[in-house]
Predicted model as a PDB file, atoms N, CA, C, CB and O in Angstrom, pLDDT in the B-factor column:
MODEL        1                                                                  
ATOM      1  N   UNK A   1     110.665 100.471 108.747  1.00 89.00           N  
ATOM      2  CA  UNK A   1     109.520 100.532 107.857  1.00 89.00           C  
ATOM      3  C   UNK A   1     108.604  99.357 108.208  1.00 89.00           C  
ATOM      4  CB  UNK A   1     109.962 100.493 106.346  1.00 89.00           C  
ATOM      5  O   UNK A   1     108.912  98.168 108.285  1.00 89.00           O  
ATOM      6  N   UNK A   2     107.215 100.031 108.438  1.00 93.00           N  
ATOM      7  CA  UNK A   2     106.234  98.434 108.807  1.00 93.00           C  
ATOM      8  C   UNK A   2     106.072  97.283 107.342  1.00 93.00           C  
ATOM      9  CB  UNK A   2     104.154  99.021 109.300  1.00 93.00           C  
ATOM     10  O   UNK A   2     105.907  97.535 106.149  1.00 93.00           O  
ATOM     11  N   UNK A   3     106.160  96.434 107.826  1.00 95.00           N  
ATOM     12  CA  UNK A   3     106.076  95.343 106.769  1.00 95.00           C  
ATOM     13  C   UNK A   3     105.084  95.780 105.573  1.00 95.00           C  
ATOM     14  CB  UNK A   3     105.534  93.934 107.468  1.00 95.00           C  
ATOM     15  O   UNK A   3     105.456  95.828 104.401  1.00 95.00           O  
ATOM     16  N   UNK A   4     103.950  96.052 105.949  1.00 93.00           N  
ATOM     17  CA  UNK A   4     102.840  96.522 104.949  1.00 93.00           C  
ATOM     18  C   UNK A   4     103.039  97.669 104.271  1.00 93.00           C  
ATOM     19  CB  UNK A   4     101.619  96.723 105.543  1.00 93.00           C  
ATOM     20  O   UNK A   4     102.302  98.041 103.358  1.00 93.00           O  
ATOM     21  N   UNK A   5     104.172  98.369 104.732  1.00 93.00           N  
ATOM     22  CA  UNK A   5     104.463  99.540 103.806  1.00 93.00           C  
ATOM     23  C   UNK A   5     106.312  99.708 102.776  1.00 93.00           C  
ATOM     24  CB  UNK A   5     104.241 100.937 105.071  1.00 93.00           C  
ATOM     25  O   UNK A   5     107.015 100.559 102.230  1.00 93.00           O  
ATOM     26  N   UNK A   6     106.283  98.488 103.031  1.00 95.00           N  
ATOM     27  CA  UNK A   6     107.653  98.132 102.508  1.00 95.00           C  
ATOM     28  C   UNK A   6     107.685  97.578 100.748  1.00 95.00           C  
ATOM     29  CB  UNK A   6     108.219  96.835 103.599  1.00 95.00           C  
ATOM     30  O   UNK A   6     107.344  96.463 100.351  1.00 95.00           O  
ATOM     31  N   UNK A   7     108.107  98.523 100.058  1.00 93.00           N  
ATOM     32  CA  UNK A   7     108.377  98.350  98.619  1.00 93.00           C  
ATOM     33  C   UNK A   7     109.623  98.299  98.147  1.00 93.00           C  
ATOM     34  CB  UNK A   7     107.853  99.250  97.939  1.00 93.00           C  
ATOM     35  O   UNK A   7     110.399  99.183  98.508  1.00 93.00           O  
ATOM     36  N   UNK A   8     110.104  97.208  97.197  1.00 90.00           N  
ATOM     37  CA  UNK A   8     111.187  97.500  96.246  1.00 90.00           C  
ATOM     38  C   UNK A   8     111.208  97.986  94.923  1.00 90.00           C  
ATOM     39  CB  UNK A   8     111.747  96.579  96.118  1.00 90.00           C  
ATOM     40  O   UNK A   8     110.305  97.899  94.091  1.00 90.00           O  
ATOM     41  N   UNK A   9     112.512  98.596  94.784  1.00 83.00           N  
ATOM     42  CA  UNK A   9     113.134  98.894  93.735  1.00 83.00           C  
ATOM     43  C   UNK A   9     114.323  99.171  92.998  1.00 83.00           C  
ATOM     44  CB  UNK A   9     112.802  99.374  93.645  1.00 83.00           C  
ATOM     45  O   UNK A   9     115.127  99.905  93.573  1.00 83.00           O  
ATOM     46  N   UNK A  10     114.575  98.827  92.053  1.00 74.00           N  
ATOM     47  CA  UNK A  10     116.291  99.100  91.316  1.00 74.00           C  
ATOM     48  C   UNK A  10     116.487 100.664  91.019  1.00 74.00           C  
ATOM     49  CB  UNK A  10     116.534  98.197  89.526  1.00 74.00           C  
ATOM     50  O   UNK A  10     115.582 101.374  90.579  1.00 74.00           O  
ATOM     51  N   UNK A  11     117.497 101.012  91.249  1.00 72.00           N  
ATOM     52  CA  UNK A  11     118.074 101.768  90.410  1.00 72.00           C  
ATOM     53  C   UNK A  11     118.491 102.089  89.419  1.00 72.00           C  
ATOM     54  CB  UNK A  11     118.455 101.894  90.545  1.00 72.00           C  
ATOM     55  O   UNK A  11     118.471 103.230  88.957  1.00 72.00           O  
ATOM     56  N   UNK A  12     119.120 100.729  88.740  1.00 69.00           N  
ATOM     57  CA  UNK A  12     119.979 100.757  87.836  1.00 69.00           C  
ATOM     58  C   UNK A  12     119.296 102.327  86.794  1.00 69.00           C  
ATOM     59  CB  UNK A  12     120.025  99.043  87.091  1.00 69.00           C  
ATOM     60  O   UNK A  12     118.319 103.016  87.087  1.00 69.00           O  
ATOM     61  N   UNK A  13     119.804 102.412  86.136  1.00 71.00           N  
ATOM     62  CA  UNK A  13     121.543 102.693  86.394  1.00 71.00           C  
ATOM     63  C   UNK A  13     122.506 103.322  86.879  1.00 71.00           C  
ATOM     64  CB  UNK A  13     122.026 102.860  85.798  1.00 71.00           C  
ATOM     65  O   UNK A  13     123.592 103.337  86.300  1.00 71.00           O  
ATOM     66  N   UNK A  14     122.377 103.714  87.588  1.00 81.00           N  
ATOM     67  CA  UNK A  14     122.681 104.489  88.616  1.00 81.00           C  
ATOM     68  C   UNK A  14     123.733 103.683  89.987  1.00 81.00           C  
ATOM     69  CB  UNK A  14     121.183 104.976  89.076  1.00 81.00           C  
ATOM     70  O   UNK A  14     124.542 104.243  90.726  1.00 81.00           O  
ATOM     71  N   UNK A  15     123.259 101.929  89.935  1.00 82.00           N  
ATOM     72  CA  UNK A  15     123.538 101.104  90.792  1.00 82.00           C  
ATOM     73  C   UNK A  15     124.090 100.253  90.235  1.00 82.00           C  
ATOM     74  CB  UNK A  15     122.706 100.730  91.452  1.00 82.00           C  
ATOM     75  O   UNK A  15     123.558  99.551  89.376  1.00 82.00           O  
ATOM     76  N   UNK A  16     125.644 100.122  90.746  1.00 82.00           N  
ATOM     77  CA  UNK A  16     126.204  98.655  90.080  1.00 82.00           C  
ATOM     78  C   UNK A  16     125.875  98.133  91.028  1.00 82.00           C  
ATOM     79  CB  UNK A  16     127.712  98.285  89.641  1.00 82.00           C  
ATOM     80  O   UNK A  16     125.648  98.592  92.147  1.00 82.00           O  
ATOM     81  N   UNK A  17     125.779  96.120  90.253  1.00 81.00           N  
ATOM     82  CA  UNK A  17     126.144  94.832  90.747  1.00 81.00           C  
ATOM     83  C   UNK A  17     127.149  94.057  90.219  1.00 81.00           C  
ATOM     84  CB  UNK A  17     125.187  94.118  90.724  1.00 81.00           C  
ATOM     85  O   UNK A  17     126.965  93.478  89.148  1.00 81.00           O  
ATOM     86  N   UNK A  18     128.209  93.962  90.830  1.00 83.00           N  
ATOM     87  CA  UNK A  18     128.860  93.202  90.168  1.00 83.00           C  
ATOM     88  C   UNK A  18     129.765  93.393  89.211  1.00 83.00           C  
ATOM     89  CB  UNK A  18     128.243  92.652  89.835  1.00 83.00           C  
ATOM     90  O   UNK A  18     130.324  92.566  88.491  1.00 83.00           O  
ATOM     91  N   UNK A  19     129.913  95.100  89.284  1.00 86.00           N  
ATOM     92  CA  UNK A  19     130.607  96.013  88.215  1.00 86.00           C  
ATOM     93  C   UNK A  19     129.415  96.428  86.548  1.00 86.00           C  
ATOM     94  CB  UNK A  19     132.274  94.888  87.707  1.00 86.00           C  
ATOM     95  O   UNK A  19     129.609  96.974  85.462  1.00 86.00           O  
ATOM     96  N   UNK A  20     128.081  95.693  87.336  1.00 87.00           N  
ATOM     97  CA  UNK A  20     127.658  96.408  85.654  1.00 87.00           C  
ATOM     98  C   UNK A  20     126.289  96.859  86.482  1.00 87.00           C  
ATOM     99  CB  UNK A  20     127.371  95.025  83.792  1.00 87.00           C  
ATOM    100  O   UNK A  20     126.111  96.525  87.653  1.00 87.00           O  
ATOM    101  N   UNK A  21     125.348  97.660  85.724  1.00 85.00           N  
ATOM    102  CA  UNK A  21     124.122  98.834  86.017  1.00 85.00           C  
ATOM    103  C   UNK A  21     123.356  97.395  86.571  1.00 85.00           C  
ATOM    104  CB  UNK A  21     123.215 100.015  84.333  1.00 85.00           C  
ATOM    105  O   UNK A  21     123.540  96.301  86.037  1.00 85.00           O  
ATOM    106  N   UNK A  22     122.628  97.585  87.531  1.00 84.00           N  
ATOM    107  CA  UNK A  22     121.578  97.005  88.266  1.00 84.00           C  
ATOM    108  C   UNK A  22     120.781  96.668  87.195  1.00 84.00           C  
ATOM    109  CB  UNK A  22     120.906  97.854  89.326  1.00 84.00           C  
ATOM    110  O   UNK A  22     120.707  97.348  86.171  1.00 84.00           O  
ATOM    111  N   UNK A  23     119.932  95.211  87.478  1.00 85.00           N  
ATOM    112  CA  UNK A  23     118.741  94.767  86.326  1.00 85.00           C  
ATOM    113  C   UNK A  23     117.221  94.310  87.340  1.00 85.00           C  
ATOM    114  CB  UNK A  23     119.456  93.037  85.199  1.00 85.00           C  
ATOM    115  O   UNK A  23     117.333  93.147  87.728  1.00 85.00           O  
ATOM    116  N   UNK A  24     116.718  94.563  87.518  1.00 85.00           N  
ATOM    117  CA  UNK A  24     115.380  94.507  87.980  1.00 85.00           C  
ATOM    118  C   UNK A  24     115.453  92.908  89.153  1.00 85.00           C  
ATOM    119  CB  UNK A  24     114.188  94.404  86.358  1.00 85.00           C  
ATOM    120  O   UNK A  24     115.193  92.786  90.350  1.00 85.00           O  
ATOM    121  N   UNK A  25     116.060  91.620  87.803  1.00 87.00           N  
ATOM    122  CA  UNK A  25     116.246  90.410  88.778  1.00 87.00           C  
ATOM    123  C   UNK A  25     117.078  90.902  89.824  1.00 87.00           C  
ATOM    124  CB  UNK A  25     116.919  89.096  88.126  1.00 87.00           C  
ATOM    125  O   UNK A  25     116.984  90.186  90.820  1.00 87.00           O  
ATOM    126  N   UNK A  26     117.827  91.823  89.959  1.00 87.00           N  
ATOM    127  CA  UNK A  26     118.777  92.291  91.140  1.00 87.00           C  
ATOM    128  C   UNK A  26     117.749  92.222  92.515  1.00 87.00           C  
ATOM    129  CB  UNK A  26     119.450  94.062  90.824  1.00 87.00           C  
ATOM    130  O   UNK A  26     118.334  92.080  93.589  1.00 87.00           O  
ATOM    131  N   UNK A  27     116.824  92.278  92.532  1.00 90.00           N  
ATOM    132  CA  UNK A  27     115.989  92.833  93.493  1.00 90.00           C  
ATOM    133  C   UNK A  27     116.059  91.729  94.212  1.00 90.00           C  
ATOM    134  CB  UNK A  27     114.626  93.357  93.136  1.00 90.00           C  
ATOM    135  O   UNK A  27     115.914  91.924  95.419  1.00 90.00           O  
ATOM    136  N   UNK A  28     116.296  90.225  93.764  1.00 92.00           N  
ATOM    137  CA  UNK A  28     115.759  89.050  94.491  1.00 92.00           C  
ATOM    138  C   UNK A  28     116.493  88.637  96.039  1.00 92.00           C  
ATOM    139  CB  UNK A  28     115.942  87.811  93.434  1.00 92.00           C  
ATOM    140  O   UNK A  28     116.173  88.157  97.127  1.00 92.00           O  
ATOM    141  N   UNK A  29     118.016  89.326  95.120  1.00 90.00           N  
ATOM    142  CA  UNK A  29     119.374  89.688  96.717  1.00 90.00           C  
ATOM    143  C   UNK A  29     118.619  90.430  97.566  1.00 90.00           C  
ATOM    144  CB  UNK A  29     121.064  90.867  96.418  1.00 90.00           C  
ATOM    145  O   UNK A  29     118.206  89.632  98.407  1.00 90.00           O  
ATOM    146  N   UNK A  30     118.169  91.627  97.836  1.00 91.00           N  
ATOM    147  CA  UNK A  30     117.619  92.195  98.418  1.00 91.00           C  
ATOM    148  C   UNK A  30     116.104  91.371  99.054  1.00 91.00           C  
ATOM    149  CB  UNK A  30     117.636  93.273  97.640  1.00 91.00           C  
ATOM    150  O   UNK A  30     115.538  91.744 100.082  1.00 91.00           O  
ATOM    151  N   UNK A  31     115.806  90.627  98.503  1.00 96.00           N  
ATOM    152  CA  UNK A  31     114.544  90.113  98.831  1.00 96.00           C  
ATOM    153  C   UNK A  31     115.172  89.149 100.077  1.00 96.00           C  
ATOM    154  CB  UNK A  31     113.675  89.306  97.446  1.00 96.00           C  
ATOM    155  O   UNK A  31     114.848  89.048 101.260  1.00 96.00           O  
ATOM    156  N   UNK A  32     116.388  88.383  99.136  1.00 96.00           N  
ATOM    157  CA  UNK A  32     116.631  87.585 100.550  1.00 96.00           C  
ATOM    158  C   UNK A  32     117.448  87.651 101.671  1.00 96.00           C  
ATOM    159  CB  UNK A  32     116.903  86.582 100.358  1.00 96.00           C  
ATOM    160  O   UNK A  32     117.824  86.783 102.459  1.00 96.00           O  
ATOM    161  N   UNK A  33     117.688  89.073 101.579  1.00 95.00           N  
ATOM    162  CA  UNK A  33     118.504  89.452 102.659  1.00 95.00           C  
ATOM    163  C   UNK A  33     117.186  89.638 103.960  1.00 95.00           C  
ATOM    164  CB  UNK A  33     119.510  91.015 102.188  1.00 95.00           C  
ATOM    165  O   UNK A  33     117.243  89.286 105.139  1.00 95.00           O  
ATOM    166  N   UNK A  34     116.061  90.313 103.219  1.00 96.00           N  
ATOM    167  CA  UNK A  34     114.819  90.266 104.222  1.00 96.00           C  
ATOM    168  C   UNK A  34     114.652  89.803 104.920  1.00 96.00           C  
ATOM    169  CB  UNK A  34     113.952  90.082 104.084  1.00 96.00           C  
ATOM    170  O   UNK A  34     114.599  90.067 106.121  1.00 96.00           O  
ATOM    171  N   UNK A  35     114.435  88.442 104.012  1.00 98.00           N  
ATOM    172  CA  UNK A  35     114.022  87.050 104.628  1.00 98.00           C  
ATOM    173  C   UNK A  35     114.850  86.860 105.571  1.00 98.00           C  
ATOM    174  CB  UNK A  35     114.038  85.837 103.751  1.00 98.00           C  
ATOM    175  O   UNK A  35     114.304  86.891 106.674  1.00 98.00           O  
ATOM    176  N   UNK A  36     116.173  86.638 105.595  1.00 98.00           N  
ATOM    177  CA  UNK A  36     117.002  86.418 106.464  1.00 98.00           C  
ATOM    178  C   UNK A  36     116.907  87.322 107.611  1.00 98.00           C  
ATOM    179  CB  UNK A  36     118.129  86.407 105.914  1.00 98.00           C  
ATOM    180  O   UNK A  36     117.281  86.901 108.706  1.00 98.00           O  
ATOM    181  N   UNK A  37     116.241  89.061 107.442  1.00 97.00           N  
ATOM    182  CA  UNK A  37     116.031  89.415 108.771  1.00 97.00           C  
ATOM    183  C   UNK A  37     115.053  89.485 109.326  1.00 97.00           C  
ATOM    184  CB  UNK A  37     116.380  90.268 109.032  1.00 97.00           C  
ATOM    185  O   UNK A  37     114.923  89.757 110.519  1.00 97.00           O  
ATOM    186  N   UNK A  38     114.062  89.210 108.417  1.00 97.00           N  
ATOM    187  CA  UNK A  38     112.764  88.833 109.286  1.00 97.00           C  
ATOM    188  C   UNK A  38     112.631  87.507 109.472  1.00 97.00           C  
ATOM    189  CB  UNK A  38     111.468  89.263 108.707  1.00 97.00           C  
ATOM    190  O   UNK A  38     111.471  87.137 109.654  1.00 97.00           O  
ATOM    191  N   UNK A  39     113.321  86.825 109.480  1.00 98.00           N  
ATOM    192  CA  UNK A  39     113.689  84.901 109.974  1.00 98.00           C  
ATOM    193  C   UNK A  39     112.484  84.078 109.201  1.00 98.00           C  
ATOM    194  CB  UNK A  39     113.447  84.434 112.200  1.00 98.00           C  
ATOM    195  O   UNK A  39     112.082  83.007 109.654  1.00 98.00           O  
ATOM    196  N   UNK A  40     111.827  84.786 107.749  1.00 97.00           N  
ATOM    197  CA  UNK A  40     110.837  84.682 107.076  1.00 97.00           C  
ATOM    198  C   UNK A  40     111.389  83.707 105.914  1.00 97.00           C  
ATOM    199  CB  UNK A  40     110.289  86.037 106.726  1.00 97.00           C  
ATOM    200  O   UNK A  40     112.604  83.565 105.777  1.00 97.00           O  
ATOM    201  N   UNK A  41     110.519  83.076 105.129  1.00 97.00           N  
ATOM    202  CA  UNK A  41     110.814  82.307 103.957  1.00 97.00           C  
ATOM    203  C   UNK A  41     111.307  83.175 103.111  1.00 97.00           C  
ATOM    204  CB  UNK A  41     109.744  81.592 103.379  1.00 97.00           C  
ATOM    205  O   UNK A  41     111.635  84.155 103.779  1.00 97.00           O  
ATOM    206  N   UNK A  42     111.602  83.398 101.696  1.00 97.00           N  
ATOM    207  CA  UNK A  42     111.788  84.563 100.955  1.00 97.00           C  
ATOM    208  C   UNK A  42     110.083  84.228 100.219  1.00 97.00           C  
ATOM    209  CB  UNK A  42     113.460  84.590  99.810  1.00 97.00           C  
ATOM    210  O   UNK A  42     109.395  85.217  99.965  1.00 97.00           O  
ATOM    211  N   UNK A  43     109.594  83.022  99.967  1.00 96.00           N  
ATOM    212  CA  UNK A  43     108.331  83.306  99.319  1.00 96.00           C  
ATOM    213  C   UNK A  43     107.256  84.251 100.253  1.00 96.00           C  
ATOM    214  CB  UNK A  43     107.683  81.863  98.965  1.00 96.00           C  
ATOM    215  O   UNK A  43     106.623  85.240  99.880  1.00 96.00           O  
ATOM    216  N   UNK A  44     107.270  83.646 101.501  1.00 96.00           N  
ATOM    217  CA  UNK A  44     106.498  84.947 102.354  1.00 96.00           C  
ATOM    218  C   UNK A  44     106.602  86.112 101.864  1.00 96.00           C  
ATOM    219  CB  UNK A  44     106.954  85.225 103.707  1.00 96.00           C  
ATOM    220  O   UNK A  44     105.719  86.763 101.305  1.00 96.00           O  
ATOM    221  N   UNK A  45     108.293  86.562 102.175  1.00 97.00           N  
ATOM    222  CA  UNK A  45     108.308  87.820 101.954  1.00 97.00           C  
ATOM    223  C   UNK A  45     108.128  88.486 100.313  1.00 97.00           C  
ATOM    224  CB  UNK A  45     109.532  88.138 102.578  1.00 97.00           C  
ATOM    225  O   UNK A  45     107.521  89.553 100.213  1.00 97.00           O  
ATOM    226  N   UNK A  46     108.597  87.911  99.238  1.00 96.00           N  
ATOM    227  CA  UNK A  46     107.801  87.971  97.990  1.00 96.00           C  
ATOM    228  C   UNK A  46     106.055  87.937  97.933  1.00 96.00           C  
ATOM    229  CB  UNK A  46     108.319  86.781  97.235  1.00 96.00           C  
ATOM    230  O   UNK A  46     105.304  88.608  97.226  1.00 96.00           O  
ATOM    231  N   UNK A  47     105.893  87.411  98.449  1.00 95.00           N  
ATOM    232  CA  UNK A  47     104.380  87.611  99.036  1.00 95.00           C  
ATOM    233  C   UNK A  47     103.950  88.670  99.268  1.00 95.00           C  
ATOM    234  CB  UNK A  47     104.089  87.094 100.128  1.00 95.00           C  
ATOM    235  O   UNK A  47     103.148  89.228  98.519  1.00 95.00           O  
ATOM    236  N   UNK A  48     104.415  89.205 100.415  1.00 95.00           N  
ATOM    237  CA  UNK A  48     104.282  90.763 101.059  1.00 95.00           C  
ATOM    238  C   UNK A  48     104.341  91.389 100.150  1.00 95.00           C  
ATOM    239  CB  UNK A  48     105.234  91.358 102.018  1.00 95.00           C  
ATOM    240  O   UNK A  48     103.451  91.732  99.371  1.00 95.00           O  
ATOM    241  N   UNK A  49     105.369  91.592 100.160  1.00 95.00           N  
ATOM    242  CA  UNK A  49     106.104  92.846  98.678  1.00 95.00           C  
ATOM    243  C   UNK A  49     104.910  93.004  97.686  1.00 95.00           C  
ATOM    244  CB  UNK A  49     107.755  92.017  97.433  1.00 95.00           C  
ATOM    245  O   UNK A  49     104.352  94.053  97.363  1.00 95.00           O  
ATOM    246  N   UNK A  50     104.602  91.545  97.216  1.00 94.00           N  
ATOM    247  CA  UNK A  50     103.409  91.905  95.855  1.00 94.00           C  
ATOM    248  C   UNK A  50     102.016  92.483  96.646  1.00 94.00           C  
ATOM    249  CB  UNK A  50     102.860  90.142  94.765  1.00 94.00           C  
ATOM    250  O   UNK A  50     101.253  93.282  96.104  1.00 94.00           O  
ATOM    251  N   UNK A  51     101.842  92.020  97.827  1.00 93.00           N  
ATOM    252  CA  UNK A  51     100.632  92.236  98.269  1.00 93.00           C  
ATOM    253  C   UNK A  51     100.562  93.897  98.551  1.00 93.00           C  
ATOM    254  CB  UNK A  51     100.375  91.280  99.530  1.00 93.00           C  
ATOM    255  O   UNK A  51      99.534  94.543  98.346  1.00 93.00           O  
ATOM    256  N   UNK A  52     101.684  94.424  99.000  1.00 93.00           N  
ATOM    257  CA  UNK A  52     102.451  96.115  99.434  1.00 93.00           C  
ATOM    258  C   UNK A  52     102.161  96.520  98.244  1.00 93.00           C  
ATOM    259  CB  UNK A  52     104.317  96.399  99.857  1.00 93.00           C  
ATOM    260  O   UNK A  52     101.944  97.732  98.254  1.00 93.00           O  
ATOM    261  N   UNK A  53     102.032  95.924  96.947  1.00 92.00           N  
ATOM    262  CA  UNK A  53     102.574  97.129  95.532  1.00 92.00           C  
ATOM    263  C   UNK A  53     101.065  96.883  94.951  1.00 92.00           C  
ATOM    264  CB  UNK A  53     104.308  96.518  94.060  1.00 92.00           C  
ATOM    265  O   UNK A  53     100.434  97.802  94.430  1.00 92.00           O  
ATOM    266  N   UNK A  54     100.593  95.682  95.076  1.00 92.00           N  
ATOM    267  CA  UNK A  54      98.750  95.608  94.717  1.00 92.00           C  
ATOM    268  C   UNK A  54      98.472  96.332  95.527  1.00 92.00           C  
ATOM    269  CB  UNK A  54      97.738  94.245  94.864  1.00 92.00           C  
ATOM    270  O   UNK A  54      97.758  96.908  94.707  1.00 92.00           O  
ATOM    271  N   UNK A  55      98.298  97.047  96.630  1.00 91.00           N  
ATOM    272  CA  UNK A  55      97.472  97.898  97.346  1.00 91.00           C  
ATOM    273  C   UNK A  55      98.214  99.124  96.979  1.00 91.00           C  
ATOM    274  CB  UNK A  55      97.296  97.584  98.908  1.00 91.00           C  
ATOM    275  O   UNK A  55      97.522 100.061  97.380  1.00 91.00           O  
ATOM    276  N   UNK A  56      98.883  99.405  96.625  1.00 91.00           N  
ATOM    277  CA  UNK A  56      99.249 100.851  95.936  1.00 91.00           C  
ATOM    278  C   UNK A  56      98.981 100.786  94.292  1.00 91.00           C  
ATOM    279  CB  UNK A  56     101.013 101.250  96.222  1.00 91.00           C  
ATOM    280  O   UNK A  56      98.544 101.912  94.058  1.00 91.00           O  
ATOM    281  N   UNK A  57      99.001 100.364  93.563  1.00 90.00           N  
ATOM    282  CA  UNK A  57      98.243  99.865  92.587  1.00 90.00           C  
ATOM    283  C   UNK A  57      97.067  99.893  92.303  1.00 90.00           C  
ATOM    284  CB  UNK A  57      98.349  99.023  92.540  1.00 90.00           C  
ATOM    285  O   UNK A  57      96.613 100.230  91.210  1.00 90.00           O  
ATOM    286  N   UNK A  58      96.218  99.411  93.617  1.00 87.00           N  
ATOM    287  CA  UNK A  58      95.382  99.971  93.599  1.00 87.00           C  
ATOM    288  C   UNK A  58      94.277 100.948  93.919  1.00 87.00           C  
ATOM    289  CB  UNK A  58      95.389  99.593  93.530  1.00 87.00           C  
ATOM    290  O   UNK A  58      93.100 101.231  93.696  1.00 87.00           O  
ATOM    291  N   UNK A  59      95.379 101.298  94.586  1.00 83.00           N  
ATOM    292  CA  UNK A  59      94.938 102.562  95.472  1.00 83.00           C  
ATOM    293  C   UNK A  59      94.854 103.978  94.578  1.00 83.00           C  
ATOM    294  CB  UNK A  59      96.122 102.786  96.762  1.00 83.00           C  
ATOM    295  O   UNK A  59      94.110 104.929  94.820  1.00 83.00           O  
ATOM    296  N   UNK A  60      95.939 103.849  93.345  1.00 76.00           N  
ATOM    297  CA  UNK A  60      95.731 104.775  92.398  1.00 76.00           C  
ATOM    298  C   UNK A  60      95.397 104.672  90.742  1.00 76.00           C  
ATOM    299  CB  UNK A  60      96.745 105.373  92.562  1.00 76.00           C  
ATOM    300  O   UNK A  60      95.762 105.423  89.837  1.00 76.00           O  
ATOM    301  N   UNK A  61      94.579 103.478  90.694  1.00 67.00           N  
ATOM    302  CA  UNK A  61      93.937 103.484  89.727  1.00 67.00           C  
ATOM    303  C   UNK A  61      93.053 104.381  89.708  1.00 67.00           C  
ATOM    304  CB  UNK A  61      93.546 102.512  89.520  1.00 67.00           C  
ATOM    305  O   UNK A  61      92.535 104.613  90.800  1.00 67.00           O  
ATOM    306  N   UNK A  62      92.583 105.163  88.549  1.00 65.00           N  
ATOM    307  CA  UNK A  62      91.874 105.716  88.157  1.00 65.00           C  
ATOM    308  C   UNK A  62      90.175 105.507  88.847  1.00 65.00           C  
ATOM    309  CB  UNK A  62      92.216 105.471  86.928  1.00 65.00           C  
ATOM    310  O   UNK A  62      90.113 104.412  89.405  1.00 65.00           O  
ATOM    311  N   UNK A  63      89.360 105.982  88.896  1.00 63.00           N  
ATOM    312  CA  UNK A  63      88.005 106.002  89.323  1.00 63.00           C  
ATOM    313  C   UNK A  63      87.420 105.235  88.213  1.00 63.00           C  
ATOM    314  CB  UNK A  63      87.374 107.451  89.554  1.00 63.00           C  
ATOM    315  O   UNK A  63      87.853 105.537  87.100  1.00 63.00           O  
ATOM    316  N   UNK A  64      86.310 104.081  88.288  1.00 66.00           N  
ATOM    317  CA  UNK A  64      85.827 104.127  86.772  1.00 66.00           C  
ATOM    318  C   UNK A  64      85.210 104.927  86.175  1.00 66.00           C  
ATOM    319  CB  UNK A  64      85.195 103.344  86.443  1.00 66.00           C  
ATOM    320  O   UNK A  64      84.570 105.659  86.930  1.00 66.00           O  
ATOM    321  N   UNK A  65      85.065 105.201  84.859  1.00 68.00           N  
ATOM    322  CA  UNK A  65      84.433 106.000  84.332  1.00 68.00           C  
ATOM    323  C   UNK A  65      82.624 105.750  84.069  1.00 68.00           C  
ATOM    324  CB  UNK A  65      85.252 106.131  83.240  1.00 68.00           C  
ATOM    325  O   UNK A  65      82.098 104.663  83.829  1.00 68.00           O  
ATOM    326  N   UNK A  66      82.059 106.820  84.171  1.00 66.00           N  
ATOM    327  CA  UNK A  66      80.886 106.829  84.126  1.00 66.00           C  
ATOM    328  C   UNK A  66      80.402 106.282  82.414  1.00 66.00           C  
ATOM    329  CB  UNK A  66      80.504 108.287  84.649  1.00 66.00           C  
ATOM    330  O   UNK A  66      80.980 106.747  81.432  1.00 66.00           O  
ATOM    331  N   UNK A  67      79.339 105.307  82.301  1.00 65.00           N  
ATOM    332  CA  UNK A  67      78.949 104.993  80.783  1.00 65.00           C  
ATOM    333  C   UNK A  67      77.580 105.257  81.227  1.00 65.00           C  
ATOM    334  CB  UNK A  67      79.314 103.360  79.990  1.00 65.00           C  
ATOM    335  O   UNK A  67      77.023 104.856  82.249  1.00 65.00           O  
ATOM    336  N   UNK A  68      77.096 106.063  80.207  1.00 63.00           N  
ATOM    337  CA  UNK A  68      75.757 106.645  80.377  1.00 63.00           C  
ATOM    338  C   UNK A  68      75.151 105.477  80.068  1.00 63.00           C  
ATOM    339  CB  UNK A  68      75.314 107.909  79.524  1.00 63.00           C  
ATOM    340  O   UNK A  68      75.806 104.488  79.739  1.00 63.00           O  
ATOM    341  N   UNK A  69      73.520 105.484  80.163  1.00 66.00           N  
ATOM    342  CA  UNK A  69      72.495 103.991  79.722  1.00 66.00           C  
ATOM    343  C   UNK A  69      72.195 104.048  78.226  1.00 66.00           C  
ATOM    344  CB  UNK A  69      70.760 103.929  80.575  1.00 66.00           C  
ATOM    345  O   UNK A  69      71.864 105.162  77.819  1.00 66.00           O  
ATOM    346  N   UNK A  70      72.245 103.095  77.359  1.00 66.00           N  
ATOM    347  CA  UNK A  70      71.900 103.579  76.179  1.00 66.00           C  
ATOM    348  C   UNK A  70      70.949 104.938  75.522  1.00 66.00           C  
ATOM    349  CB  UNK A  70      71.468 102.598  75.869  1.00 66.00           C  
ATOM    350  O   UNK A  70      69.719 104.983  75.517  1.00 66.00           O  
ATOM    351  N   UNK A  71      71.543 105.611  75.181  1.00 59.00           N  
ATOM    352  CA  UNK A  71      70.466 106.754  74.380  1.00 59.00           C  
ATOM    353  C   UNK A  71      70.838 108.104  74.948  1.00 59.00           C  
ATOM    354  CB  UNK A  71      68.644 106.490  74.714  1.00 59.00           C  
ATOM    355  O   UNK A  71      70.747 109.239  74.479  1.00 59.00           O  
ATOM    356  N   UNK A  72      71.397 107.524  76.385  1.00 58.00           N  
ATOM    357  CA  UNK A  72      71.912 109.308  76.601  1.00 58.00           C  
ATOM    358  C   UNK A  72      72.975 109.835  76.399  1.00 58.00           C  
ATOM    359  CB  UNK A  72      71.908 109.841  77.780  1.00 58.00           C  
ATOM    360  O   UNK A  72      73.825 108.966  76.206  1.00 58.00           O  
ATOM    361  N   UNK A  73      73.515 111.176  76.323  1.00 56.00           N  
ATOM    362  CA  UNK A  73      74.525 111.772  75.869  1.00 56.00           C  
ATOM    363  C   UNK A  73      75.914 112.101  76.931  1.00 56.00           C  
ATOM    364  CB  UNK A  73      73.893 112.925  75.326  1.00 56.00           C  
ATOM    365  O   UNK A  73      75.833 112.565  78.068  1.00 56.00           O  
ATOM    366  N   UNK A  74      76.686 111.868  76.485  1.00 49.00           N  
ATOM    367  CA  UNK A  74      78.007 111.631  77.463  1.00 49.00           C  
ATOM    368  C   UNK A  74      78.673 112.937  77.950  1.00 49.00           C  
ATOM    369  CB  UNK A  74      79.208 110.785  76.657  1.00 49.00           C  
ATOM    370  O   UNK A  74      79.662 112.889  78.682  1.00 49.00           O  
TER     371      UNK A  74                                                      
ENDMDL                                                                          
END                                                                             
């Protein structure tokens, strides 16, 4: 997967750690296993990740909505 298209996520619950359902902080293991294979800081790669999920974020926000000029009808 190219770096710029690389997102996380939990399962839970569905996913143990540790013998109990996955919790969202779970993700950070996974973050630094990254790091460790892309020979990257883990803040870099926390970096990425947020920068990967803001561009999908915003890629499907809504359009803004049109506000007519005062006086006209919507």
């Amino acid at each position: 997967i190219p770096r710029d298209r690389l997102l996380l996520e939990t399962d839970g619950p569905f996913v143990s750690v540790g013998g109990r359902p996955a919790v969202p902080p779970d993700v950070q293991t996974v973050v630094d296993r990254i790091a460790e294979a892309w020979a990257e800081p883990t803040a870099s790669v926390r970096s990425c990740l947020f920068d990967n999920l803001a561009r999908v974020i915003r890629n499907h926000e809504p359009p803004p909505r049109h506000t007519p000029p005062d006086g006209e009808a919507s």
